[in-house]
PDBQT receptor file of N, H, CA, C and O in Angstrom, charges set to zero:
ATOM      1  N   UNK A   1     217.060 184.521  86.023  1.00  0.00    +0.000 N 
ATOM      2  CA  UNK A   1     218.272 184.432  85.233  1.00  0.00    +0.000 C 
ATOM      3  C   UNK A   1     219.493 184.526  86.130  1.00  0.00    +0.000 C 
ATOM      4  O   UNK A   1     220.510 183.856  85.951  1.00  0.00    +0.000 OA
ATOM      5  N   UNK A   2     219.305 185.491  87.202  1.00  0.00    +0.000 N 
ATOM      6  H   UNK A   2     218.479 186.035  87.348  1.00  0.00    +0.000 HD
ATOM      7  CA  UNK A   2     220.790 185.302  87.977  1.00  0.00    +0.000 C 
ATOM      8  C   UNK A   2     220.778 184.473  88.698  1.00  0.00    +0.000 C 
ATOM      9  O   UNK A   2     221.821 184.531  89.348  1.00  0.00    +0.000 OA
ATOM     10  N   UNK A   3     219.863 183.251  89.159  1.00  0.00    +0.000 N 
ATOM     11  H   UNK A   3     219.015 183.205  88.631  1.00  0.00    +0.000 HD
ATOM     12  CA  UNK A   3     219.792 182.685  89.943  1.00  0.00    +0.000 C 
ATOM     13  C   UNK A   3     220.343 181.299  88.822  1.00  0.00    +0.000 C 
ATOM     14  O   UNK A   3     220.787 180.244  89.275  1.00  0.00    +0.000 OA
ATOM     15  N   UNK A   4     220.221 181.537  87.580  1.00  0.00    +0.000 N 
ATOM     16  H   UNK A   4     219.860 182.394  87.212  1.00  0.00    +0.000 HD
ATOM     17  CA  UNK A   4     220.797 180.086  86.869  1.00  0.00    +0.000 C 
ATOM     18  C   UNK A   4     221.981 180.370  87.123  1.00  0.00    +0.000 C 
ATOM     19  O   UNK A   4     222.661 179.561  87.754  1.00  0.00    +0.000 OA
ATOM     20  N   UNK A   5     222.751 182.124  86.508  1.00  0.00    +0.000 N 
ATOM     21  H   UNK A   5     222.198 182.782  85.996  1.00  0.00    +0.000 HD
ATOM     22  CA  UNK A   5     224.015 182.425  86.494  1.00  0.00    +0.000 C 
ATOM     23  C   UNK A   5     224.823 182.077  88.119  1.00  0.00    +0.000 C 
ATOM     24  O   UNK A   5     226.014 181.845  88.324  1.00  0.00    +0.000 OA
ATOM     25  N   UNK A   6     224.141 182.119  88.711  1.00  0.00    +0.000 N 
ATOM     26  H   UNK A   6     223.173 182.307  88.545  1.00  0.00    +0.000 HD
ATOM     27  CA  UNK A   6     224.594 181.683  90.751  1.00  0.00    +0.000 C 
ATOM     28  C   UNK A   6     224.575 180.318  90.393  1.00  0.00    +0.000 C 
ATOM     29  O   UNK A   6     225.716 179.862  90.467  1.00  0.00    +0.000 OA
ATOM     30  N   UNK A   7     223.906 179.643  90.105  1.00  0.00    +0.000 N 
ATOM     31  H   UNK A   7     222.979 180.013  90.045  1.00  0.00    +0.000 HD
ATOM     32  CA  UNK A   7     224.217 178.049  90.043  1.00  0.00    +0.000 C 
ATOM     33  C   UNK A   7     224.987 177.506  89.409  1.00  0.00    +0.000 C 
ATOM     34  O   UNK A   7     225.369 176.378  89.718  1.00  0.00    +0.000 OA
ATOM     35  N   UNK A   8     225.563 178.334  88.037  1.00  0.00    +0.000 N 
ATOM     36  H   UNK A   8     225.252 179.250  87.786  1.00  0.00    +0.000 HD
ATOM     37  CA  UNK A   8     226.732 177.863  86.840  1.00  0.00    +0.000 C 
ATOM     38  C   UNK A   8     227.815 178.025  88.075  1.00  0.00    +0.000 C 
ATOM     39  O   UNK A   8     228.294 177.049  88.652  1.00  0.00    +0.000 OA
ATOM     40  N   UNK A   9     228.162 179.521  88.428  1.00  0.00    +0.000 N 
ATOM     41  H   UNK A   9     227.772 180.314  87.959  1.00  0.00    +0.000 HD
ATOM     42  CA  UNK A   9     229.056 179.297  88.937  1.00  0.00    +0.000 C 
ATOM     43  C   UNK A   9     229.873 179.139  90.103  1.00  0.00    +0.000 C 
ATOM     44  O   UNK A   9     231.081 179.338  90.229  1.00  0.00    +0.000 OA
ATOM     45  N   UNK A  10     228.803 178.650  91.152  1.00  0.00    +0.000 N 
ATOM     46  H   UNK A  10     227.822 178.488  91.050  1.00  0.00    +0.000 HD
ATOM     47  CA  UNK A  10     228.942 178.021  92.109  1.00  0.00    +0.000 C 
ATOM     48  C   UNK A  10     229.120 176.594  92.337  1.00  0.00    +0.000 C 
ATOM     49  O   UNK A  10     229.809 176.068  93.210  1.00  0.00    +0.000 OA
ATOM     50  N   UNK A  11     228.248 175.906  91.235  1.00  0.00    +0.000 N 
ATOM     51  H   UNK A  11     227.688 176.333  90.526  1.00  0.00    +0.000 HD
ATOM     52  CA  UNK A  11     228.512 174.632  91.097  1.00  0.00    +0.000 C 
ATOM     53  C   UNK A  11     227.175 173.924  92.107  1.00  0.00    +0.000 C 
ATOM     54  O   UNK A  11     227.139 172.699  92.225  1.00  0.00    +0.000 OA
ATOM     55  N   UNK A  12     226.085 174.823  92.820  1.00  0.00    +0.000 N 
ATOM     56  H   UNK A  12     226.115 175.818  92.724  1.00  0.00    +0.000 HD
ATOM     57  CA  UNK A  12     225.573 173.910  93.243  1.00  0.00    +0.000 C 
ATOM     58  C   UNK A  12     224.183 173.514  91.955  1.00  0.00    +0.000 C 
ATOM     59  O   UNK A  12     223.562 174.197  91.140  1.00  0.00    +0.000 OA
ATOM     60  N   UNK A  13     224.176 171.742  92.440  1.00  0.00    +0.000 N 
ATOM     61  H   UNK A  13     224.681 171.188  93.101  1.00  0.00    +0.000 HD
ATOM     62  CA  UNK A  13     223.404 171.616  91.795  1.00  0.00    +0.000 C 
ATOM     63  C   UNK A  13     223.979 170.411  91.048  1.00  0.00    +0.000 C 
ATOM     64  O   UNK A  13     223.170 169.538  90.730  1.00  0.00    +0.000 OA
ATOM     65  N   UNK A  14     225.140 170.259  90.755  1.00  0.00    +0.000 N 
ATOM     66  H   UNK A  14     225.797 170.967  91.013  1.00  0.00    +0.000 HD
ATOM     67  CA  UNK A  14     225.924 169.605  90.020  1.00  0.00    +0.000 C 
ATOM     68  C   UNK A  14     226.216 167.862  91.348  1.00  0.00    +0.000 C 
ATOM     69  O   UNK A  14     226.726 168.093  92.444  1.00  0.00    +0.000 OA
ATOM     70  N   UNK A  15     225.905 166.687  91.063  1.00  0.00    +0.000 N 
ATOM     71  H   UNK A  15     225.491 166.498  90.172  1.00  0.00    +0.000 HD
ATOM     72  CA  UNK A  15     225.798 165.405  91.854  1.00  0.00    +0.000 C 
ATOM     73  C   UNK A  15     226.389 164.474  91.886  1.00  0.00    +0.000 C 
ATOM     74  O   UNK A  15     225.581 163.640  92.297  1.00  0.00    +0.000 OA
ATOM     75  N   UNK A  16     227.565 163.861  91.683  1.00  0.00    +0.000 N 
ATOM     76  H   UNK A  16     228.221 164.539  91.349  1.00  0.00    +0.000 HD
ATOM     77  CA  UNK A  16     227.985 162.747  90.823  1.00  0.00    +0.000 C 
ATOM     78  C   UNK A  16     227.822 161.801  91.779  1.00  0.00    +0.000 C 
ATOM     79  O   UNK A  16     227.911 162.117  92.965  1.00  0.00    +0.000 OA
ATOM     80  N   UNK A  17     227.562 160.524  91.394  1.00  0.00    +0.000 N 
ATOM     81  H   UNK A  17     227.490 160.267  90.430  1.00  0.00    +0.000 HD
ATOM     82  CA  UNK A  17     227.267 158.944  92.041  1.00  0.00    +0.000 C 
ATOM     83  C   UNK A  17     228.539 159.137  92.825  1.00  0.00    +0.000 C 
ATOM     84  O   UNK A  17     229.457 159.934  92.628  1.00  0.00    +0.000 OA
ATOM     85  N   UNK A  18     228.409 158.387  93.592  1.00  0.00    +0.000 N 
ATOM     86  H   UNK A  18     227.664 157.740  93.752  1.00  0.00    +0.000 HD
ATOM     87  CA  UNK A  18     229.679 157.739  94.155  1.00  0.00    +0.000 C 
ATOM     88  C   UNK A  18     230.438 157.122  93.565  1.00  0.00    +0.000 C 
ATOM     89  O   UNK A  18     229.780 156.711  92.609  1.00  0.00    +0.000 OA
ATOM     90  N   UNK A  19     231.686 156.657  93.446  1.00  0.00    +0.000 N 
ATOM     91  H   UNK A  19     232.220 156.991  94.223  1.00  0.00    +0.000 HD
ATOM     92  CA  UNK A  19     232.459 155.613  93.065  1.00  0.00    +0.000 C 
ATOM     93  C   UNK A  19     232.061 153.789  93.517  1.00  0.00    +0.000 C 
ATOM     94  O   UNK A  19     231.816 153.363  94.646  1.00  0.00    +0.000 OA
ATOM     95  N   UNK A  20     232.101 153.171  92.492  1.00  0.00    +0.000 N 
ATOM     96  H   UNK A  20     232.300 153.517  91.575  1.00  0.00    +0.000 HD
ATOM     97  CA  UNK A  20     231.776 152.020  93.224  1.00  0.00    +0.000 C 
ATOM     98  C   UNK A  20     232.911 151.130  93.600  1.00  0.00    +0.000 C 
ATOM     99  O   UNK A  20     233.980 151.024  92.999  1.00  0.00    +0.000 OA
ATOM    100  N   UNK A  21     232.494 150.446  94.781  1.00  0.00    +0.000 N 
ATOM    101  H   UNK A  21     231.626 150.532  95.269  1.00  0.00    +0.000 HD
ATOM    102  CA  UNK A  21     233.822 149.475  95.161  1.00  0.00    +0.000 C 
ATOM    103  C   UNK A  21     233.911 148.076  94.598  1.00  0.00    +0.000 C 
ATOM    104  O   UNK A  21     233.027 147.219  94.578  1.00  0.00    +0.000 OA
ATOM    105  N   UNK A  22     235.163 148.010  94.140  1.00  0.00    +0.000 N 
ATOM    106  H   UNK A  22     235.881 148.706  94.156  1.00  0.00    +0.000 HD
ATOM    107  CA  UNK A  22     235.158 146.544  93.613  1.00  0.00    +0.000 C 
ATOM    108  C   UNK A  22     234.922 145.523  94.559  1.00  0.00    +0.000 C 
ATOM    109  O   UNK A  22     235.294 145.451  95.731  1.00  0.00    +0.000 OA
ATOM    110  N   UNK A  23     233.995 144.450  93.619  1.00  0.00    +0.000 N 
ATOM    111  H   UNK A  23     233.694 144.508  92.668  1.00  0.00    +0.000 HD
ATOM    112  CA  UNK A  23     233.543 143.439  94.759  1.00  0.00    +0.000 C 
ATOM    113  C   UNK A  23     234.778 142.707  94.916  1.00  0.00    +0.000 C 
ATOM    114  O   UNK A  23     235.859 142.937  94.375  1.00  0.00    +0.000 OA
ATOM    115  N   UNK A  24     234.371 141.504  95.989  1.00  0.00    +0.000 N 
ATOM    116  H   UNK A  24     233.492 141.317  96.428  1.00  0.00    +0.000 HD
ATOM    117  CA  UNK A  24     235.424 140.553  96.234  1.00  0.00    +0.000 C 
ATOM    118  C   UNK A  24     235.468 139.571  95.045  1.00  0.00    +0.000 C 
ATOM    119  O   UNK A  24     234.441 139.481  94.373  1.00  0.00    +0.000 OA
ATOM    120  N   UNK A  25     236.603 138.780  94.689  1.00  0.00    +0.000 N 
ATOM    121  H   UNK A  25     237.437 138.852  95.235  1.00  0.00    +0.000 HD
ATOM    122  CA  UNK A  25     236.991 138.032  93.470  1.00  0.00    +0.000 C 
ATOM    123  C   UNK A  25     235.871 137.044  94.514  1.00  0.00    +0.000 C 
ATOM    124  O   UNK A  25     235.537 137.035  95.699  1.00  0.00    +0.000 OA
ATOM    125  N   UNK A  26     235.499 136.115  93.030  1.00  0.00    +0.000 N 
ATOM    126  H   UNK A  26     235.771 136.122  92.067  1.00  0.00    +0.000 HD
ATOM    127  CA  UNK A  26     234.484 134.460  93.600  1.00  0.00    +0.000 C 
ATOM    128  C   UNK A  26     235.549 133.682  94.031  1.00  0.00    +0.000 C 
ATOM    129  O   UNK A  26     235.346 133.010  95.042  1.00  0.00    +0.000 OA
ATOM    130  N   UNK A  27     237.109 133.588  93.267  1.00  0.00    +0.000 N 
ATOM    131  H   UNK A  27     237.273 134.133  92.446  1.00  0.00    +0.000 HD
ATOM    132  CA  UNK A  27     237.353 132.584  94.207  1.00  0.00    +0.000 C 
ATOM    133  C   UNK A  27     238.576 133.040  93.368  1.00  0.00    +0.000 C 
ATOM    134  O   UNK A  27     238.538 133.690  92.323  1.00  0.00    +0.000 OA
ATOM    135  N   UNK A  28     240.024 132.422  94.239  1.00  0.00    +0.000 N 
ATOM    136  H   UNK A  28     240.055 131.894  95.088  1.00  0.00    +0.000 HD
ATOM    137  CA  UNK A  28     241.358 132.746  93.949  1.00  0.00    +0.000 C 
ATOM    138  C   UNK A  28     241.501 132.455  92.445  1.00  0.00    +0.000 C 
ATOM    139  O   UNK A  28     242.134 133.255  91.757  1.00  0.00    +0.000 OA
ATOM    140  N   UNK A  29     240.840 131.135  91.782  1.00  0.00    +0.000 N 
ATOM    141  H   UNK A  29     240.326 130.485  92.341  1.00  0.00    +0.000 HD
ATOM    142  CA  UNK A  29     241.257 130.939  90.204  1.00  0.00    +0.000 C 
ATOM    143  C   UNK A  29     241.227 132.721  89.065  1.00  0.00    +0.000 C 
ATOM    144  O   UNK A  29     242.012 133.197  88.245  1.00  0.00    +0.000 OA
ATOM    145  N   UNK A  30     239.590 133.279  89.769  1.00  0.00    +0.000 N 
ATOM    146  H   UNK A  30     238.952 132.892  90.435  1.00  0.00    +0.000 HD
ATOM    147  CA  UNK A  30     239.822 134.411  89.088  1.00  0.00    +0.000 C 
ATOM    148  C   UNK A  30     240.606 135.579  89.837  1.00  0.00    +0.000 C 
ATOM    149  O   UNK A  30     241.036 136.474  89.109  1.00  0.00    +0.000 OA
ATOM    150  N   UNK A  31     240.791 135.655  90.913  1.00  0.00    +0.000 N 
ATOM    151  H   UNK A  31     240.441 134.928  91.505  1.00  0.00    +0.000 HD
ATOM    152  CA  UNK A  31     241.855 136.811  91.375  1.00  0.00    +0.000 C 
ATOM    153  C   UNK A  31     243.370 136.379  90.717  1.00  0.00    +0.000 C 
ATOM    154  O   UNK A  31     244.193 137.292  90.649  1.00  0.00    +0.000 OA
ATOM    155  N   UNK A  32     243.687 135.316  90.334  1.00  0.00    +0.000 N 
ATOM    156  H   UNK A  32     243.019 134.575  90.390  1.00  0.00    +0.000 HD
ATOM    157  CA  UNK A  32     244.987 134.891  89.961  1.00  0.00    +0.000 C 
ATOM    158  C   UNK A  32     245.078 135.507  88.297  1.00  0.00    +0.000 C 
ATOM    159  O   UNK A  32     245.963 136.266  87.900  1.00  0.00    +0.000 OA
ATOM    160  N   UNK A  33     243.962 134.985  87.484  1.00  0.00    +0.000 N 
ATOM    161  H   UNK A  33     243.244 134.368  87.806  1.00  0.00    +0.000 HD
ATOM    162  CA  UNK A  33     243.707 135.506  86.214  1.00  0.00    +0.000 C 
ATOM    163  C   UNK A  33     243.888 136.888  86.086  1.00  0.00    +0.000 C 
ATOM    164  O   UNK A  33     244.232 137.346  84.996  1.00  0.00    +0.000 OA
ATOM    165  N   UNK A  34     243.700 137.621  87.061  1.00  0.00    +0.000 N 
ATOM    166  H   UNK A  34     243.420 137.250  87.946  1.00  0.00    +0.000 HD
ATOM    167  CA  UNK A  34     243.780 138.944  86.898  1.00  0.00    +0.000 C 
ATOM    168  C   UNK A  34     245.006 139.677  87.525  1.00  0.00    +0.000 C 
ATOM    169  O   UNK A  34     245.082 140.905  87.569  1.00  0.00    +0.000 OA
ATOM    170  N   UNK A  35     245.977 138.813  88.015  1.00  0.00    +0.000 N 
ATOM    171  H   UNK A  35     245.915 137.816  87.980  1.00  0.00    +0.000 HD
ATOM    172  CA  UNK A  35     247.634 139.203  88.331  1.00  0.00    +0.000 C 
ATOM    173  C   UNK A  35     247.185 139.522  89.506  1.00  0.00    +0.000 C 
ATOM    174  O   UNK A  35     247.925 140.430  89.882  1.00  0.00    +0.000 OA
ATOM    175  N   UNK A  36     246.064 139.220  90.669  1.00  0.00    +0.000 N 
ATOM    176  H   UNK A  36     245.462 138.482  90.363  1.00  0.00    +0.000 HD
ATOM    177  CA  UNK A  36     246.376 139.575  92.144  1.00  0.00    +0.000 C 
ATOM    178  C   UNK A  36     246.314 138.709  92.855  1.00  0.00    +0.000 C 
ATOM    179  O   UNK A  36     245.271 138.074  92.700  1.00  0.00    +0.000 OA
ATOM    180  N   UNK A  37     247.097 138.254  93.783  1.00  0.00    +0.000 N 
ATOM    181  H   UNK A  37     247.944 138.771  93.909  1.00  0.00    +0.000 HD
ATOM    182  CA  UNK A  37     247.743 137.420  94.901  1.00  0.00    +0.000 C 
ATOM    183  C   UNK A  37     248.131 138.197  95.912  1.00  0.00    +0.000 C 
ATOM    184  O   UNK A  37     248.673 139.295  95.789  1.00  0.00    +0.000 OA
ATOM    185  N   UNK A  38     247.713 137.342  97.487  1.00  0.00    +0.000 N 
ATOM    186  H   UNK A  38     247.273 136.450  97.587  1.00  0.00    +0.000 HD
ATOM    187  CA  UNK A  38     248.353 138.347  98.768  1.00  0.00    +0.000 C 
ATOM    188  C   UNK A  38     247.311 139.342  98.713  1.00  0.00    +0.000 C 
ATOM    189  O   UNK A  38     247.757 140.485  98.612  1.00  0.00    +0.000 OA
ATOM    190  N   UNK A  39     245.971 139.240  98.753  1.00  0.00    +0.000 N 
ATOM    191  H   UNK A  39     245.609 138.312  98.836  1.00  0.00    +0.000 HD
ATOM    192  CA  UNK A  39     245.023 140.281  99.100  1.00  0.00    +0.000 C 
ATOM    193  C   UNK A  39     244.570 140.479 100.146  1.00  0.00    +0.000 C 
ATOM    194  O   UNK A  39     243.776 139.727 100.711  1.00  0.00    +0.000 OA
ATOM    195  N   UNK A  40     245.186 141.981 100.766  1.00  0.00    +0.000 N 
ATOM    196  H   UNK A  40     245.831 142.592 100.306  1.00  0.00    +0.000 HD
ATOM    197  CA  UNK A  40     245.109 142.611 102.359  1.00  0.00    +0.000 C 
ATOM    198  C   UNK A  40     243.853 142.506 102.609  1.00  0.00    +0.000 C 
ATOM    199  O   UNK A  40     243.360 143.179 101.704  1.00  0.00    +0.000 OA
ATOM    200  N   UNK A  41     243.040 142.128 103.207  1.00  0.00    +0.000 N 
ATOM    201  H   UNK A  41     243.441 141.581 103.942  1.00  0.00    +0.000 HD
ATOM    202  CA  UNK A  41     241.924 142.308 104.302  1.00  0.00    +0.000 C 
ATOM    203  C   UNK A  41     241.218 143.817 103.862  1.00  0.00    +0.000 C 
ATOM    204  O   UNK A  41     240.031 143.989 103.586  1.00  0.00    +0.000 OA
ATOM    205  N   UNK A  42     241.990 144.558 103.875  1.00  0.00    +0.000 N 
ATOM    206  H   UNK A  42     242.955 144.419 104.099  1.00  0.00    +0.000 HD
ATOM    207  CA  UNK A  42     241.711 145.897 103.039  1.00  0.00    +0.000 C 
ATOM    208  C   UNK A  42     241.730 146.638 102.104  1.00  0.00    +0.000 C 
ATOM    209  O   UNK A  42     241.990 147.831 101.947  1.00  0.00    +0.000 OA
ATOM    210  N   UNK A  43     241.287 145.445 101.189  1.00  0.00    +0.000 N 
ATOM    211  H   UNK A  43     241.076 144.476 101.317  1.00  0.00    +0.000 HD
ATOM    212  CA  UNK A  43     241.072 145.294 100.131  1.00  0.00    +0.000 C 
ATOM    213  C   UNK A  43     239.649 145.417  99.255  1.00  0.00    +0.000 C 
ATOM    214  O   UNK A  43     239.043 144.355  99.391  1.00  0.00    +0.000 OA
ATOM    215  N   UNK A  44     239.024 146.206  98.536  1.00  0.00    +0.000 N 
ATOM    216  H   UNK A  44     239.517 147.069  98.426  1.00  0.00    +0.000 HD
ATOM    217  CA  UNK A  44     238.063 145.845  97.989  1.00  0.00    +0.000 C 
ATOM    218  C   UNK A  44     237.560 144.376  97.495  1.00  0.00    +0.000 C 
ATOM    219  O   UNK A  44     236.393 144.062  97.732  1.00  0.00    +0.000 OA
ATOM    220  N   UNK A  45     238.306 143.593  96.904  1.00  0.00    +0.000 N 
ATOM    221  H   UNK A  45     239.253 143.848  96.711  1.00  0.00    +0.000 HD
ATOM    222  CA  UNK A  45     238.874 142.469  96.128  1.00  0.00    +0.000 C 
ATOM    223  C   UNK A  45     239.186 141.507  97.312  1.00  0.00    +0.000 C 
ATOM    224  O   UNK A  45     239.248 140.300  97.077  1.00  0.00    +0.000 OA
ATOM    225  N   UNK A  46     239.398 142.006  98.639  1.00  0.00    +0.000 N 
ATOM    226  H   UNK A  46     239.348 142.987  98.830  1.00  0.00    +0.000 HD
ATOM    227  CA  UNK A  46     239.252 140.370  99.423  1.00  0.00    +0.000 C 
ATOM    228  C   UNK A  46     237.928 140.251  99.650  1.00  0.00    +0.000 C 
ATOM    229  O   UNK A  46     237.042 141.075  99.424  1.00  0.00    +0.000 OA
ATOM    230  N   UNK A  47     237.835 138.896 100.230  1.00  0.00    +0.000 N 
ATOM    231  H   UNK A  47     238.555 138.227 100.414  1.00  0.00    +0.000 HD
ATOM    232  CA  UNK A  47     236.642 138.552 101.131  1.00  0.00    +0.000 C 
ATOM    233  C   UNK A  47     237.573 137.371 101.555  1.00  0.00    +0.000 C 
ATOM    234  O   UNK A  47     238.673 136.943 101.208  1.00  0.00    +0.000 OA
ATOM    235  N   UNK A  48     236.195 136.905 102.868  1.00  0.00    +0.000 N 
ATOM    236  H   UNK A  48     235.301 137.252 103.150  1.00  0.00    +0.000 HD
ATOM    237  CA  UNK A  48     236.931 136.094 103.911  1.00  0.00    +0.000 C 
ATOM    238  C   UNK A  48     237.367 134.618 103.472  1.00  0.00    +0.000 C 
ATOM    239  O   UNK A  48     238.236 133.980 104.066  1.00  0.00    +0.000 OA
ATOM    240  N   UNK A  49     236.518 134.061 102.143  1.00  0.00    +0.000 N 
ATOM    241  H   UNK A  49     235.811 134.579 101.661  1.00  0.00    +0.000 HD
ATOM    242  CA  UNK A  49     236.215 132.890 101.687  1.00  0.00    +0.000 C 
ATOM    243  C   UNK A  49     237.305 132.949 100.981  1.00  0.00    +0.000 C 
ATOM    244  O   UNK A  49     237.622 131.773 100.802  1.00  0.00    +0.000 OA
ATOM    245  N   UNK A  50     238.297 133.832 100.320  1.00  0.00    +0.000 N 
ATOM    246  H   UNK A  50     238.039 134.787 100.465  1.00  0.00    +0.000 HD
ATOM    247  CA  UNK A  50     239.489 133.461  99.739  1.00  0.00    +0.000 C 
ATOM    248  C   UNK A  50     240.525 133.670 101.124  1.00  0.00    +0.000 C 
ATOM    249  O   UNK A  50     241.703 133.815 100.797  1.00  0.00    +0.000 OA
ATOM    250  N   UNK A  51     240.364 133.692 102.035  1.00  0.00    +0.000 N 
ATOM    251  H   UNK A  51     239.407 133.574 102.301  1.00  0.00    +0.000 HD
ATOM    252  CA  UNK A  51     241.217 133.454 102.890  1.00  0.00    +0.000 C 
ATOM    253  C   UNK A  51     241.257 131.958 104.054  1.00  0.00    +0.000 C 
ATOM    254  O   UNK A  51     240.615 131.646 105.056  1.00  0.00    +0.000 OA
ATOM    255  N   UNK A  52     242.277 131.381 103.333  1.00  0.00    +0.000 N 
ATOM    256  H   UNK A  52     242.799 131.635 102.518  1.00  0.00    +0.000 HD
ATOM    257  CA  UNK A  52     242.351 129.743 103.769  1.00  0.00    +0.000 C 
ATOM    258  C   UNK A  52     242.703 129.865 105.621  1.00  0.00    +0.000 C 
ATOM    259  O   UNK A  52     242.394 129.272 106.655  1.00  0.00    +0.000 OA
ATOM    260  N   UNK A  53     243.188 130.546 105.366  1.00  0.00    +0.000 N 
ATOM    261  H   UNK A  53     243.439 131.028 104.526  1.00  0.00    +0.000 HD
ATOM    262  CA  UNK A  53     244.290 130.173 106.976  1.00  0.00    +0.000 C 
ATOM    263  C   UNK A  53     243.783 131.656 107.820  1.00  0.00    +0.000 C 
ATOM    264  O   UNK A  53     244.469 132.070 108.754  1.00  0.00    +0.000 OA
ATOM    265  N   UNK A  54     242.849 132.197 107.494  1.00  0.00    +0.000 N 
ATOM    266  H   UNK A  54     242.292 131.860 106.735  1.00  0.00    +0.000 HD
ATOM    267  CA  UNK A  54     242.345 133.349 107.990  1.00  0.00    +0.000 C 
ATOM    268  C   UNK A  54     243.838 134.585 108.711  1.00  0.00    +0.000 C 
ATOM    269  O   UNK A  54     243.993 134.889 109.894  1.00  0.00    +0.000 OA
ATOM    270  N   UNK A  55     244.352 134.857 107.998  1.00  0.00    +0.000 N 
ATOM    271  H   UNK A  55     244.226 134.610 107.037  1.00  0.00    +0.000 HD
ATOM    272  CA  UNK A  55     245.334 135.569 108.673  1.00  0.00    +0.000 C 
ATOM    273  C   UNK A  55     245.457 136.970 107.893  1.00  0.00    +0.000 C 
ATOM    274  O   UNK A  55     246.480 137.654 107.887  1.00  0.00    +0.000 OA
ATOM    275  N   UNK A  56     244.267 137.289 107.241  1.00  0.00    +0.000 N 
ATOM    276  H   UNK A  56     243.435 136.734 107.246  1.00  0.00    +0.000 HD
ATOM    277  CA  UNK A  56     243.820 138.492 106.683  1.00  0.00    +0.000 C 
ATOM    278  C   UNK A  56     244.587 138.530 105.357  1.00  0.00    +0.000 C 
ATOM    279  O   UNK A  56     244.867 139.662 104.964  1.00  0.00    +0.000 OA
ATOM    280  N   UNK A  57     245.049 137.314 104.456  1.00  0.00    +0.000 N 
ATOM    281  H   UNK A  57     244.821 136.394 104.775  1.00  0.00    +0.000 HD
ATOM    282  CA  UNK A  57     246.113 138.062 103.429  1.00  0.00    +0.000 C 
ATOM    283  C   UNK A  57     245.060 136.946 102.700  1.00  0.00    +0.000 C 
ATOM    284  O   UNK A  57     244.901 135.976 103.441  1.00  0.00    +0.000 OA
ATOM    285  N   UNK A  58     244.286 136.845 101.401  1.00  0.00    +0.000 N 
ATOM    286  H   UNK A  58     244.415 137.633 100.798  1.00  0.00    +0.000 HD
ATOM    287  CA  UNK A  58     243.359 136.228 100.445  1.00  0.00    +0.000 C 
ATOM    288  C   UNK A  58     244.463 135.780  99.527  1.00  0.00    +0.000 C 
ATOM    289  O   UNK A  58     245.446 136.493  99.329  1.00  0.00    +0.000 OA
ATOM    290  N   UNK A  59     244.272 134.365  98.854  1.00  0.00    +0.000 N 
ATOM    291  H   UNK A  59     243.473 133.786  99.016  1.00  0.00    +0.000 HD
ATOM    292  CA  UNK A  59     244.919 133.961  97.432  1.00  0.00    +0.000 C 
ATOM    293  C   UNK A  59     246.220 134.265  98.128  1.00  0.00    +0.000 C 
ATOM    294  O   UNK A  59     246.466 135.471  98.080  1.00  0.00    +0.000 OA
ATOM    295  N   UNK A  60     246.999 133.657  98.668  1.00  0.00    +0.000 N 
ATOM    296  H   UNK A  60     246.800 132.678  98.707  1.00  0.00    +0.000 HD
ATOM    297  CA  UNK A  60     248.545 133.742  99.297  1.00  0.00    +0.000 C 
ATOM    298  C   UNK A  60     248.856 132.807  98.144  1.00  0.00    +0.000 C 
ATOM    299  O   UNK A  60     248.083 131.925  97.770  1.00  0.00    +0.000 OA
ATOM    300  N   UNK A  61     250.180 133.091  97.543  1.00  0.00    +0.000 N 
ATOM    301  H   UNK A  61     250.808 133.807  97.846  1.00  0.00    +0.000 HD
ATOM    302  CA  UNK A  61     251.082 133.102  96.562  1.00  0.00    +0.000 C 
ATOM    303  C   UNK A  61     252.223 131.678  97.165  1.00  0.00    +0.000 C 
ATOM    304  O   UNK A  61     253.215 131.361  96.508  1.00  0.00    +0.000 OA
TER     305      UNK A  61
């Protein structure tokens, strides 16, 4: 019993998933649909295939 009461309130035991990262848009038509343009390189939401001119900025405006 004190060993449940040590785990309430310590908190071990308790796990949550990770957060997941948004993938990259398929292609600028739907990153545009969704109000984003100019997507940094460090971006969840870029990838390299929406970047035309490779200069790290996806769907340029």
């Amino acid at each position: 019993m004190a060993f449940a009461a040590a785990l309430l309130v310590t908190g071990i035991g308790v796990v949550t998933a990770p957060i997941s990262s948004a993938a990259p848009y398929k292609n600028c038509s739907e990153a545009r649909a969704n109000g984003d343009t100019n997507i940094p390189s460090s971006s969840d939401k870029y990838g390299p295939h929406l970047d035309r001119d490779r200069d790290g900025v996806g769907c340029e405006s």
